[in-house]
C-alpha positions as CSV (number, residue, x, y, z in Angstrom):
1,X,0.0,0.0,0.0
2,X,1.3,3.6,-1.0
3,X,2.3,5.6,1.4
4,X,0.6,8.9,2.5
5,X,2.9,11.5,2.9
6,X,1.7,15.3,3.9
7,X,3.4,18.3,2.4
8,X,5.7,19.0,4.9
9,X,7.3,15.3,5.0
10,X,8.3,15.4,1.8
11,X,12.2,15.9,3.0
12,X,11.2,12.5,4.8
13,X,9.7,11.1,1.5
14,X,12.8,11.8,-0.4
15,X,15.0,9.9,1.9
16,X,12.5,6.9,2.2
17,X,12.4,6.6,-1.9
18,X,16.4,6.7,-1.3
19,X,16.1,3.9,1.2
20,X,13.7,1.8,-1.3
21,X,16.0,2.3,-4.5
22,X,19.1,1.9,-2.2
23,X,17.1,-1.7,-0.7
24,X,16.3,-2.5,-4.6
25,X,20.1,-2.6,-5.7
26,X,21.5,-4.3,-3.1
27,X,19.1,-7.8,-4.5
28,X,20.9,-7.4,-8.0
29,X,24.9,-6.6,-5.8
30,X,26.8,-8.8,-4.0
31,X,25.2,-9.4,-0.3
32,X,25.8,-6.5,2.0
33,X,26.8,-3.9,-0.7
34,X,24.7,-1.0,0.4
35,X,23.5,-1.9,3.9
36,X,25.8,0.5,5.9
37,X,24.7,3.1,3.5
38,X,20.7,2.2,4.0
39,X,21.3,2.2,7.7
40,X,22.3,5.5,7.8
41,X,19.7,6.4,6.0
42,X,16.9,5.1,8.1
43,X,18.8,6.8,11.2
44,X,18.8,9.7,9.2
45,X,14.8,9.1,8.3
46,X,14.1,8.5,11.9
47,X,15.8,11.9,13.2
48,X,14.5,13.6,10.6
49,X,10.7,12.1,11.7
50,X,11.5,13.1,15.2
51,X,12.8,16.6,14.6
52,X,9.9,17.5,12.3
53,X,7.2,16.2,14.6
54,X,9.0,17.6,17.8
55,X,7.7,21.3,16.1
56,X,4.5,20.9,14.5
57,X,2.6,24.3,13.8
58,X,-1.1,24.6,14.4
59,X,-2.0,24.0,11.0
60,X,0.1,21.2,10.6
61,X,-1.3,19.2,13.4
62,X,-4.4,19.7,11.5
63,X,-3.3,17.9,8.7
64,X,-1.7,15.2,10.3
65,X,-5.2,14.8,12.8
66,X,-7.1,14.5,9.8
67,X,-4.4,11.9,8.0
68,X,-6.6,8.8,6.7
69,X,-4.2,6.3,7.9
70,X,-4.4,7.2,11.4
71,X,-6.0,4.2,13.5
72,X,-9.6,4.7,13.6
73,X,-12.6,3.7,15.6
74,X,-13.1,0.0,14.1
75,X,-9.4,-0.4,15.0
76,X,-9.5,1.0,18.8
77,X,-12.3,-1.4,19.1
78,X,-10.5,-4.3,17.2
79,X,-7.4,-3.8,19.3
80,X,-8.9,-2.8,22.9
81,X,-12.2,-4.3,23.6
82,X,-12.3,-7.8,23.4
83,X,-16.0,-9.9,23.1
84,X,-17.1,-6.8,21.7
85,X,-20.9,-6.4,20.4
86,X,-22.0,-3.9,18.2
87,X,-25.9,-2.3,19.2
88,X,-27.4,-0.9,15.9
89,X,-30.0,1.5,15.9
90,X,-31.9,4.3,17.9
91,X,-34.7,2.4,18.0
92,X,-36.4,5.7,16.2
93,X,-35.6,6.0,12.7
94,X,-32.3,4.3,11.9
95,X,-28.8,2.9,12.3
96,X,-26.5,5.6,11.5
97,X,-23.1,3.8,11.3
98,X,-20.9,7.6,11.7
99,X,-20.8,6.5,15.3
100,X,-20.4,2.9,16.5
101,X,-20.9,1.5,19.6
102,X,-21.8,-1.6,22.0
103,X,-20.2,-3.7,24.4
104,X,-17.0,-5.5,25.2
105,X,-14.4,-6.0,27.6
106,X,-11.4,-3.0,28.2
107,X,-8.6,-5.1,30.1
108,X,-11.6,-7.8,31.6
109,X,-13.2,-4.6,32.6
110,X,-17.1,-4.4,31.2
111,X,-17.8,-1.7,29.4
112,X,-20.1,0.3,27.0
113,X,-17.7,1.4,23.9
114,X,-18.7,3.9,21.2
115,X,-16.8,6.1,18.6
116,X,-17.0,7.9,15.5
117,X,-15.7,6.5,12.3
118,X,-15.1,8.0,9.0
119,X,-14.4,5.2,6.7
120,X,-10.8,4.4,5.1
121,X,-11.4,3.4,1.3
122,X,-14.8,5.2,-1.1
123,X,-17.0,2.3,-0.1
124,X,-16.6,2.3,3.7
125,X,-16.4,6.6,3.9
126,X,-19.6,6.4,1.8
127,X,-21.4,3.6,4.3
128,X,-19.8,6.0,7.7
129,X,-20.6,9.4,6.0
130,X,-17.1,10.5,6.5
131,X,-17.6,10.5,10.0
132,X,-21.1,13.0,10.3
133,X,-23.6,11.8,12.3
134,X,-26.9,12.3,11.4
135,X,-29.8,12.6,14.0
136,X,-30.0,9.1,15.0
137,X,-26.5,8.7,15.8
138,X,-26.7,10.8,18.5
139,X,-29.5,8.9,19.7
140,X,-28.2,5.6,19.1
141,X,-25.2,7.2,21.6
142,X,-27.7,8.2,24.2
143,X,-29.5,5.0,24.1
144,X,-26.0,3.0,24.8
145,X,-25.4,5.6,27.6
146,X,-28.6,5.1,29.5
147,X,-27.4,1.3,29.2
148,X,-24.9,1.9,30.4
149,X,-26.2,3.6,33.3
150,X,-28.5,0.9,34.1
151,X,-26.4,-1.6,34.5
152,X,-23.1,0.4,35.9
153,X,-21.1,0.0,33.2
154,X,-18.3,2.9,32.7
155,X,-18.2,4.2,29.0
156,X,-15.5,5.3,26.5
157,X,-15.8,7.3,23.9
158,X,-13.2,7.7,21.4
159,X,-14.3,11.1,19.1
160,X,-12.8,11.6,15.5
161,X,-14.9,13.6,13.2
162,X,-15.3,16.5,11.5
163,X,-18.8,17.6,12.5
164,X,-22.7,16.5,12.7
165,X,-24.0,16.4,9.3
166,X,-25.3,19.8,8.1
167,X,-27.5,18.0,5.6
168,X,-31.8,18.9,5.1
169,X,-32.5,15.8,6.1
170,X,-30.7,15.8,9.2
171,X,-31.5,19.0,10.3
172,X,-35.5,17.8,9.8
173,X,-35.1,14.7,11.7
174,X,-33.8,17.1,14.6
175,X,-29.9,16.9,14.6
176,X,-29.7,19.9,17.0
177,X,-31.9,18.6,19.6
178,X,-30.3,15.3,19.6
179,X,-26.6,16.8,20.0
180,X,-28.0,18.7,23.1
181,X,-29.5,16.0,24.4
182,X,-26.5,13.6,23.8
183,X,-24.6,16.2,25.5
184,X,-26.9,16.9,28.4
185,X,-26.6,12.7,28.9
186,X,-22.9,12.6,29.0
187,X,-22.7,15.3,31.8
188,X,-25.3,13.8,33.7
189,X,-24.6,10.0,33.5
190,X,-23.7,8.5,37.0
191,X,-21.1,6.1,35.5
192,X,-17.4,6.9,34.4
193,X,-17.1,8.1,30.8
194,X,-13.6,8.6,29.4
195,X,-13.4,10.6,26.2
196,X,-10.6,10.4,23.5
197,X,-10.1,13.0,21.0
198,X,-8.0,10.4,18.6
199,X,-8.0,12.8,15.4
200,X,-10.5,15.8,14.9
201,X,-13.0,16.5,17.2
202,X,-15.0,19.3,15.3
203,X,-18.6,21.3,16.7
204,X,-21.4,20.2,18.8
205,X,-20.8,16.8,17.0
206,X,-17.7,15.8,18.9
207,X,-18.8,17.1,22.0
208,X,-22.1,15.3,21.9
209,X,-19.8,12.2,22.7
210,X,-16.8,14.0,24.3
211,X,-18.6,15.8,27.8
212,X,-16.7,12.7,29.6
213,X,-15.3,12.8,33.5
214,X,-11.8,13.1,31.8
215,X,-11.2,14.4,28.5
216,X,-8.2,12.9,26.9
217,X,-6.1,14.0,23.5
218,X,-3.9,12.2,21.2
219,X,-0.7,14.4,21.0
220,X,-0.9,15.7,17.6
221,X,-5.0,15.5,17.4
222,X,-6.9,18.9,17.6
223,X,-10.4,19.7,19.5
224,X,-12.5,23.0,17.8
225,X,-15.7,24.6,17.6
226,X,-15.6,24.8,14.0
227,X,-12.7,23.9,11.3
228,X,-9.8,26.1,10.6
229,X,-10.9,26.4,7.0
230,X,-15.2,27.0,8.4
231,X,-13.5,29.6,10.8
232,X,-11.5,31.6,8.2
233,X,-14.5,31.7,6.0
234,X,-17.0,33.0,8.7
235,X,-14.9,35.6,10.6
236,X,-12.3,36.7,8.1
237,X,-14.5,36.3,4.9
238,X,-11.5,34.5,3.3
239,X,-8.7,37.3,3.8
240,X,-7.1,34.9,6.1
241,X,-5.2,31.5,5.6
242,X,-6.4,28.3,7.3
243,X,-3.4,28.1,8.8
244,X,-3.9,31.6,10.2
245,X,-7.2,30.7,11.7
246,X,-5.5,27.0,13.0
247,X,-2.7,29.0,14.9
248,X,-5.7,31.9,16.4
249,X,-7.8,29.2,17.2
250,X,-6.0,27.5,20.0
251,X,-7.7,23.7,18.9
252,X,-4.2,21.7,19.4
253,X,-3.3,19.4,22.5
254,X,-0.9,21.5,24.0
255,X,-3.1,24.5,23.6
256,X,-6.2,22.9,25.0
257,X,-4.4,21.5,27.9
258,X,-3.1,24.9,29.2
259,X,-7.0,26.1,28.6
260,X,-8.4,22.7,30.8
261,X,-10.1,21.5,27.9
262,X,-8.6,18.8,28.1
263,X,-7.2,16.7,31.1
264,X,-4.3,14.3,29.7
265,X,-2.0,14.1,26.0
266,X,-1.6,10.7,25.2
267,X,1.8,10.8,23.7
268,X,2.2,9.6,19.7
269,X,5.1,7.7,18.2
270,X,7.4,9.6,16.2
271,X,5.9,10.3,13.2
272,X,2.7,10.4,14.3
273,X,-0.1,7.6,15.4
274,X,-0.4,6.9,12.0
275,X,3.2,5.9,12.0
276,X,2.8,2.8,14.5
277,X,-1.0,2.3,15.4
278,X,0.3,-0.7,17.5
279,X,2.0,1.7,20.2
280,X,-0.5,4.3,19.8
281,X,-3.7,1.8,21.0
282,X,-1.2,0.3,23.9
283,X,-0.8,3.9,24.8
284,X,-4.4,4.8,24.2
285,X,-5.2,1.4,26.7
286,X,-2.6,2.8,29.0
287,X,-4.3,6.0,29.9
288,X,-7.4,4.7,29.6
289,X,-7.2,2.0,32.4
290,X,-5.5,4.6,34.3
291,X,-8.2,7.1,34.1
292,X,-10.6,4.5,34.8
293,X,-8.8,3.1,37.8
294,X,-8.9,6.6,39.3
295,X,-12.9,6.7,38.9
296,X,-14.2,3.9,39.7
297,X,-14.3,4.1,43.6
298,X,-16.5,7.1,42.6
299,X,-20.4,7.1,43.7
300,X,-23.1,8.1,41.0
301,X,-23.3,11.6,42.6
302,X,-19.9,12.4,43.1
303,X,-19.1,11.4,39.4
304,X,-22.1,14.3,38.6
305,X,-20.5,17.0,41.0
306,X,-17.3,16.3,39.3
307,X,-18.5,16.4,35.9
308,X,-19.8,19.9,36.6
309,X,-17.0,21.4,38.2
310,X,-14.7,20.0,35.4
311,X,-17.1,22.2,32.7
312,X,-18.0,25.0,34.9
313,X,-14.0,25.4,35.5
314,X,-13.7,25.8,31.5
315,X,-13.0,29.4,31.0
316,X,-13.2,30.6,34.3
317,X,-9.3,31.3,35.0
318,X,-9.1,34.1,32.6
319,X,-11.8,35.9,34.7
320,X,-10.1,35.5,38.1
């Protein structure tokens, strides 16, 4: 499978298509010929990686949050929850499959798991939506929460998408009414719920799902209350740059964390997550299990009171 490379990588790219023709040569030369050559390379390639990623602008955090071979929900499930079983349907209108969700196991731990998922190829992006939820994914998410209340199960959520969808259709069957109510669920719910912003965590749509007890961040993923792109259109008219809006915005990890938007940066390999899913879902597991260790002694009403301060908190230190 090619290899996606953004713009700023290309220095990487160049080195890795030296590594390749380098690795091609050495099967028609005598055994060895080139190896001390394509392991300085890949040492090279790595430092490179490492340097580039080490100093990512706003804009360019964007770009890798949104890269399509970053592990997605259907692989956080695959790789975390064992015995999982998907619940379809919001026993309305439909089964809206831009958010997933059901139950498994999280380390032998029961759980209710649900996530947006965009799709990786035309035919799965196409059956997803690209990640928008309509109406009756947001219901579907609320009916697997009040399951998940009932029988005292702790939830995790794992948010990548780029917003509800903005579609007639969707905004006839209700779709701000159900993101409020999906959002008025999560800070209400008197079990654990552990949010993970894994890629781009856009609008009311990824906060419908993302109003957890802790809010946690993939290190190069970014959380907004509309795209860099929608925000330069709206405020500036277009006299901006995306990348403009990306760095006014404050939406990456670092940013968000200094703001208490989020609690905890999940670190990502060099590279990015896309880079080595394996060590991004152990880390993703990691933090996780921790954060759910750290709530679970909690009563129903305590997790509530400490829901509320966590939102009420949000923006309140500027004002002091």
């Amino acid at each position: 499978m090619a290899v996606h490379y953004l713009e700023f990588e290309r220095p990487i790219a160049d080195l890795e298509a030296k590594i390749e023709e380098l690795s091609k040569l050495s099967e028609t030369a005598s055994p060895g010929a080139f190896d001390a050559e394509i392991e300085a390379l890949r040492a090279r390639t790595q430092e490179m990686r490492r340097e580039t990623y080490s100093k990512l602008d706003a804009w360019q955090k964007t770009q890798v949050a949104r890269h399509p071979e970053r592990p997605h929900f259907v692989d956080y499930a695959a790789g975390l929850i064992d015995e999982f079983v998907e619940l379809k349907g919001d026993r309305t209108y439909a089964d809206d499959q831009a958010i997933i969700g059901g139950l498994g196991r999280f380390r032998g731990r029961p759980v209710v798991v649900m996530g947006n998922e965009k799709g990786r190829d035309t035919i799965t992006r196409v059956k997803h939506n690209f990640g928008l939820a309509r109406p009756e994914g947001y219901r579907k998410a609320i009916r697997l929460m009040e399951l998940a209340e009932r029988f005292s199960l702790p939830i995790i959520s794992f948010v990548d998408t780029p917003g509800a969808y903005p579609g007639v259709a969707s905004e006839e069957r209700g779709v701000a009414e159900a993101i409020a109510r999906s959002t008025e669920k999560s800070l209400l719910l008197g079990v654990p719920i552990v949010a993970v912003i894994t890629g781009e965590g856009a609008s009311g749509g990824a906060s419908a799902i993302a109003s957890g007890s802790r809010v946690l961040i993939l290190e190069h993923a970014i959380y907004m209350v509309i795209s860099p792109e929608g925000a330069n259109s709206i405020l500036w008219r277009g006299a901006r740059t995306p990348d403009e809006a990306a760095k006014a915005m404050k939406i990456t990890a670092q940013d968000l964390l200094g703001l208490k938007i989020v609690d905890r940066i999940i670190p990502e390999p060099p590279g990015g997550a896309h880079s080595d899913p394996e060590a991004t879902l152990k880390a993703v597991g990691d933090a996780v299990e921790e954060e759910l260790m750290a709530l679970e002694h909690l009563s129903p009403d305590e997790l509530r009171k400490q829901r509320a301060e966590r939102f009420y908190a949000i923006g309140r230190a500027g004002l002091q």
